[in-house]
C-alpha positions as CSV (number, residue, x, y, z in Angstrom):
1,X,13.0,15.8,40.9
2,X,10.1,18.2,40.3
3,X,11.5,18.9,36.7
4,X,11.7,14.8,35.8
5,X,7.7,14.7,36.9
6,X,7.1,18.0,34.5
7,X,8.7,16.6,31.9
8,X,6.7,13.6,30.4
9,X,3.6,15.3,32.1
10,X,4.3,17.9,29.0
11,X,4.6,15.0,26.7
12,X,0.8,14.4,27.2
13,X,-0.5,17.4,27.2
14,X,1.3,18.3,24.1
15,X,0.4,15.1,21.9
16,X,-3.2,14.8,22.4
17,X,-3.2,18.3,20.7
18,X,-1.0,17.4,17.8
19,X,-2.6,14.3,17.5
20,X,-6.0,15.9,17.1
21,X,-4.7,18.5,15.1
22,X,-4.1,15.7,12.6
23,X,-7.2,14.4,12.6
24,X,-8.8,17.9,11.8
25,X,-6.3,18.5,8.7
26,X,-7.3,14.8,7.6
27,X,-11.0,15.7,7.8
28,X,-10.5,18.8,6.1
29,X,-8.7,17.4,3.2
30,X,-10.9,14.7,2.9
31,X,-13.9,17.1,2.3
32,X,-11.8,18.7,-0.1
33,X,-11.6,15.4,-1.9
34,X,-15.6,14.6,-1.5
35,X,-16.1,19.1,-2.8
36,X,-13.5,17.6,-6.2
37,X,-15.4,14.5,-6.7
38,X,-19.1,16.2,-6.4
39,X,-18.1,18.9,-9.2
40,X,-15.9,16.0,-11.5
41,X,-19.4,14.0,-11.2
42,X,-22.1,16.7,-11.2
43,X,-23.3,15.7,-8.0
44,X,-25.7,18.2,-6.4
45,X,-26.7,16.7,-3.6
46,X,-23.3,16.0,-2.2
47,X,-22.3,19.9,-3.0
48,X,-26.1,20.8,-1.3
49,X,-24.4,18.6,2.0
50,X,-21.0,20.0,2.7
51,X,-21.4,23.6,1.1
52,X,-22.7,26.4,4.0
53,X,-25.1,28.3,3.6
54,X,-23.8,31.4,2.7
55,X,-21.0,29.9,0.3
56,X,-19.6,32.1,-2.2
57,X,-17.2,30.6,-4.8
58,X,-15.6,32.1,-8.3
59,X,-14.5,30.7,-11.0
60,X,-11.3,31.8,-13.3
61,X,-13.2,34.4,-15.3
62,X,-14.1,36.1,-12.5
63,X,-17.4,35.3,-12.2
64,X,-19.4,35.1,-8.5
65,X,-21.9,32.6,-6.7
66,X,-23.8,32.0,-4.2
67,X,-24.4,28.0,-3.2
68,X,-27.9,27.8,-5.4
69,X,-25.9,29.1,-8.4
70,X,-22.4,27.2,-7.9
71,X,-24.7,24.3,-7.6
72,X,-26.1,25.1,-11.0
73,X,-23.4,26.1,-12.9
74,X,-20.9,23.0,-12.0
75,X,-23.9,20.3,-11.9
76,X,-25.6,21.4,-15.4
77,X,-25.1,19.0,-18.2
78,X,-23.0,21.4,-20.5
79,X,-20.5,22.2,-17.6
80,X,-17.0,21.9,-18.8
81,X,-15.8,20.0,-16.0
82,X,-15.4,16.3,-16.4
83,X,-12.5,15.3,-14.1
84,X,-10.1,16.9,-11.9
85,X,-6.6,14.6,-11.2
86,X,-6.0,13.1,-8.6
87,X,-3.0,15.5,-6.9
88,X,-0.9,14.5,-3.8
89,X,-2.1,16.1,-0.8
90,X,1.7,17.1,0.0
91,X,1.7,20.2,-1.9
92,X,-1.6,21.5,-0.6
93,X,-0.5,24.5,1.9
94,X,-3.2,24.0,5.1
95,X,-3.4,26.3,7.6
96,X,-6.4,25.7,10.5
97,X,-7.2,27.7,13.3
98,X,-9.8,27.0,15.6
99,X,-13.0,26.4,13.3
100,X,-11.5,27.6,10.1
101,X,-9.4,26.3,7.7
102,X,-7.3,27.9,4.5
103,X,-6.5,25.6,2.0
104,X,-4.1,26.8,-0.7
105,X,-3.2,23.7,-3.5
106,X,-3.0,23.3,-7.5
107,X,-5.9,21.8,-9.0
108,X,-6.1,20.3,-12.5
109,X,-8.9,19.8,-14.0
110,X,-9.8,17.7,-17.6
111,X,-12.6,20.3,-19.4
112,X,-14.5,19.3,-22.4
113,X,-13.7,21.9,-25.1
114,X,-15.7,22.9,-28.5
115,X,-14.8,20.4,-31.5
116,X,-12.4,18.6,-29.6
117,X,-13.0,14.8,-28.1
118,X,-9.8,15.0,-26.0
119,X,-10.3,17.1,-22.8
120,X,-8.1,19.9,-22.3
121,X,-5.9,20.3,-19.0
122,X,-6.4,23.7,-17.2
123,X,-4.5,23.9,-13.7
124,X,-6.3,26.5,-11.5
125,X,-4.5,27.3,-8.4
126,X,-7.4,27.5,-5.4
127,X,-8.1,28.7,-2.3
128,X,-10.5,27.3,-0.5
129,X,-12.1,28.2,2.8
130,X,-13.8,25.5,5.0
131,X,-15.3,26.1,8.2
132,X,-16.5,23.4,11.3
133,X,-20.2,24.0,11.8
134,X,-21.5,22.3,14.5
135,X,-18.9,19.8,14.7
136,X,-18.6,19.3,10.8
137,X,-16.4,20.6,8.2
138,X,-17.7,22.3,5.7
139,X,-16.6,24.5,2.7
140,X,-17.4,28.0,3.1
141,X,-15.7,29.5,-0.1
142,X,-13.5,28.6,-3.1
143,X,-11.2,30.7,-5.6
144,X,-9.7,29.6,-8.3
145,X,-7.3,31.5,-10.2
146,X,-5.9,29.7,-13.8
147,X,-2.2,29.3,-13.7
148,X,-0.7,30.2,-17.2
């Protein structure tokens, strides 16, 4: 009799977790979605919001920065940027633990290129880092690496 009692007692302990554990991996791509659409439209002021402190990010080439420069670099009128497209969240690989979460997806991104009006596709595969600071997600590091 005991064990009958135990049983669905589990069942609510166990979804309550899940079911918040949902709602952290929705946040978390959703601020992935906000970081796409701040770089796609050079919006600083987003990227100054949900970018810590002590963000580091690189780039294909290999190049480093810190949250000013990343800032500067993607935001600047000549950046090659102009869209990224819209992926399905499916294939992004999320892993969260605790306050931290690893995000591991293909992103494609529309550049501008010299002497051409059409913008070039360049699929980068990314990891991104995102960490909850005081109660909010925010991204703590991205790597991109072009896929060939």
């Amino acid at each position: 009799m005991k064990k009958l009692f135990l049983l669905p007692l589990l069942f609510l302990l166990v979804i309550p977790a899940n079911d918040q554990k949902a709602t952290e991996k929705d946040n978390v791509i959703n601020l992935i979605k906000q970081f796409d659409t701040a770089i796609a439209k050079k919006d600083s002021v987003t990227l100054r919001k949900i970018l810590t402190d002590d963000f580091t990010g690189s780039i294909p080439n290999g190049q480093s920065f810190d949250k000013k420069s990343w800032i500067t670099y993607h935001c600047s009128p000549i950046g090659k940027v102009r869209e990224l497209k819209e992926e399905p969240t499916t294939g992004w690989n999320i892993k969260i633990s605790n306050d931290c979460a690893i995000i591991n997806r293909v992103v494609t991104y529309l550049v501008k290129t010299a002497g051409k009006e059409k913008p070039a596709e360049i699929k980068v595969k990314r990891l991104e880092v995102c960490l909850k600071v005081k109660g909010k997600w925010m991204v703590a590091s991205v790597q991109g690496t072009e896929v060939l």
